[in-house]
N, C-alpha and C positions, 0 to 999 in steps of 0.2 A: 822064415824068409820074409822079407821087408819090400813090398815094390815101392819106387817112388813114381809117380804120376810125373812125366815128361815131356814139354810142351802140347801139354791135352787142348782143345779145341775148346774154344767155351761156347758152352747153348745157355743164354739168359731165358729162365720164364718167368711170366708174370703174370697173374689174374686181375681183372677188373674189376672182380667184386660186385657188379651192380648189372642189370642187365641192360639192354640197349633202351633208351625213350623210344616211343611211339615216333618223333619228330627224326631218331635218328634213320631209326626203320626203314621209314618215308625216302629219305633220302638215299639209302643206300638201295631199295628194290625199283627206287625212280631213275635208276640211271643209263644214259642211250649207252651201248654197249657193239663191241664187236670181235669177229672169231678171233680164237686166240689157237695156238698148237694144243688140239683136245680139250678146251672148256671157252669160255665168254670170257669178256674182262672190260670195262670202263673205257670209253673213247675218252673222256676226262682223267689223266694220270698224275693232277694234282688233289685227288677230293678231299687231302686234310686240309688242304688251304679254306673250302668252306667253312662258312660262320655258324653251319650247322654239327660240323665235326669239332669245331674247339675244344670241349672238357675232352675229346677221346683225344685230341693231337696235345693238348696238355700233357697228360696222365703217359705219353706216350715219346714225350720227351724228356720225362724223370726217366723213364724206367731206363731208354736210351743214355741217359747222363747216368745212371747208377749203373749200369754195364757197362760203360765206357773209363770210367772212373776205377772201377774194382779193376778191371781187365787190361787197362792200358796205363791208367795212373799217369798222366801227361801233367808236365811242369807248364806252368804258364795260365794262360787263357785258350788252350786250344782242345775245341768242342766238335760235338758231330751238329750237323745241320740234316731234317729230313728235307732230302730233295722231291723226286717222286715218289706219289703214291697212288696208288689204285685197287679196285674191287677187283675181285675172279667170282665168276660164275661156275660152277663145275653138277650138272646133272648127271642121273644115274650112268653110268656107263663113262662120263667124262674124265679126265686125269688132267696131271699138269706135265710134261715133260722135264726127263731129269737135263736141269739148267743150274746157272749159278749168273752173278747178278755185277755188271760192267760197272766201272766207272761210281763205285760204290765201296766202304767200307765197313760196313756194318748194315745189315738188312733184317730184315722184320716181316712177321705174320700173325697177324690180328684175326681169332678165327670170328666170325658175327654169325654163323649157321651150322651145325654139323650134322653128320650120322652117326650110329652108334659104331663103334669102329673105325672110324675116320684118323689117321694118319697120315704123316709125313717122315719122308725116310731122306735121312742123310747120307751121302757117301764119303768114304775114306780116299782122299788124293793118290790113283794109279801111282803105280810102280813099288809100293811099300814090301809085297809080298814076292820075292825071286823064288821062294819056295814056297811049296800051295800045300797043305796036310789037307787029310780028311779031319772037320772039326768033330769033337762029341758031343760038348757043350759051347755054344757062344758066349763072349763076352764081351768087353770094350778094348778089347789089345787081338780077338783072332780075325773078328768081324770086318767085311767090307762095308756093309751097313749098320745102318742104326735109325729103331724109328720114336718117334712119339707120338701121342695123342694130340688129337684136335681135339679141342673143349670149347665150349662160346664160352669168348673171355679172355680167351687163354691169348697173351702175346709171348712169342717163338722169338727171341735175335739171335744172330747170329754172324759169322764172318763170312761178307758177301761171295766169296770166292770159294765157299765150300758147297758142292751141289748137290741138291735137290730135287726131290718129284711127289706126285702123287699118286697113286695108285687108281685103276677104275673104281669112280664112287658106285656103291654096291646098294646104299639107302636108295630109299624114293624122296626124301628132303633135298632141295637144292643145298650144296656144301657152299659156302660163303665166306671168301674171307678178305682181308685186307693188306698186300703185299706194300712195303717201302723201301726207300734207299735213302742212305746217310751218306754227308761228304765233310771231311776236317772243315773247322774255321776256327781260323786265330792264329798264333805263331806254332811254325811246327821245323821241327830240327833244330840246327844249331850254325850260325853265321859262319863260326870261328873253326866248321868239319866241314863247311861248303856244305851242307846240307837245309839252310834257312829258308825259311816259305813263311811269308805272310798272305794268308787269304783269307 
């Protein structure tokens, strides 16, 4: 038998290879913060805009333009831009609510801290299943979920619209990461389908 893989969901990862500086450190456990639905997160929800995050908002816009690239292949000049971005704080017992991410096209998870076991579970869009089996084994076609590994380093994209959560962190490390949102720029569609957008 032959399966062919059909309109699968792409998850880009990417490691950073180097570990956080000292100066970035600084800046990321200096930040005024407030409650977010079951963990902390950054009253500032631009912090890649600082002159202290640069090489990581660099490095993090390739990696955005090489998944944007392989996975959309758009004719033109039309790019993702990150919009916001901000930290989550998540202690022991803390989680993230399963959410997905507005006004956004592509979104991202920069881990900067983990626990051992530290995951992130993605869900499959309701309605897929009218009939429900008992599974034996899981795979990528019976699954309602699916998770991966938190790593420091490790950057997660994905398509904003596909949701997400975190489970209670179970470590004694605070879990630490760096959530973004992408939006088109440049020409997108086409004039002559009544579909054209320049922005």
């Amino acid at each position: 038998m032959q399966i062919q893989q059909l309109f699968p969901t792409p998850i880009g990862m990417f490691n950073l290879g180097r570990p956080f500086t000292d100066e970035e450190m600084l800046f990321v456990r200096g930040q005024e913060t407030r409650s977010n639905q079951g963990n902390t997160t950054t009253v500032d929800t631009f912090v890649l805009r600082d002159p202290v995050m640069t090489p990581l908002r660099d490095w993090i816009e390739d990696c955005v333009g090489e998944y944007f690239k392989t996975t959309r292949n758009p004719k033109g000049d039309a790019h993702l831009r990150i919009t916001q971005s901000w930290f989550n704080y998540s202690q022991q017992g803390q989680w993230h609510h399963k959410h997905s991410h507005h006004n956004s096209l592509v979104s991202g998870v920069f881990y900067v801290n983990t626990n051992l076991n530290d995951r992130i579970y993605f869900h499959r869009p309701g309605g897929w299943q009218q009939i429900k089996f008992l599974v034996q084994d899981w795979n990528l076609y019976n699954t309602d979920t699916w998770w991966f590994e938190a790593v420091p380093g490790r950057l997660i994209l994905f398509p904003s619209s596909l949701e997400h959560e975190v489970h209670p962190v179970t470590g004694e490390d605070v879990r630490i990461s760096m959530s973004f949102n992408t939006f088109p720029v440049g020409e997108i569609g086409d004039d002559l389908g009544l579909s054209g957008l320049k922005l």
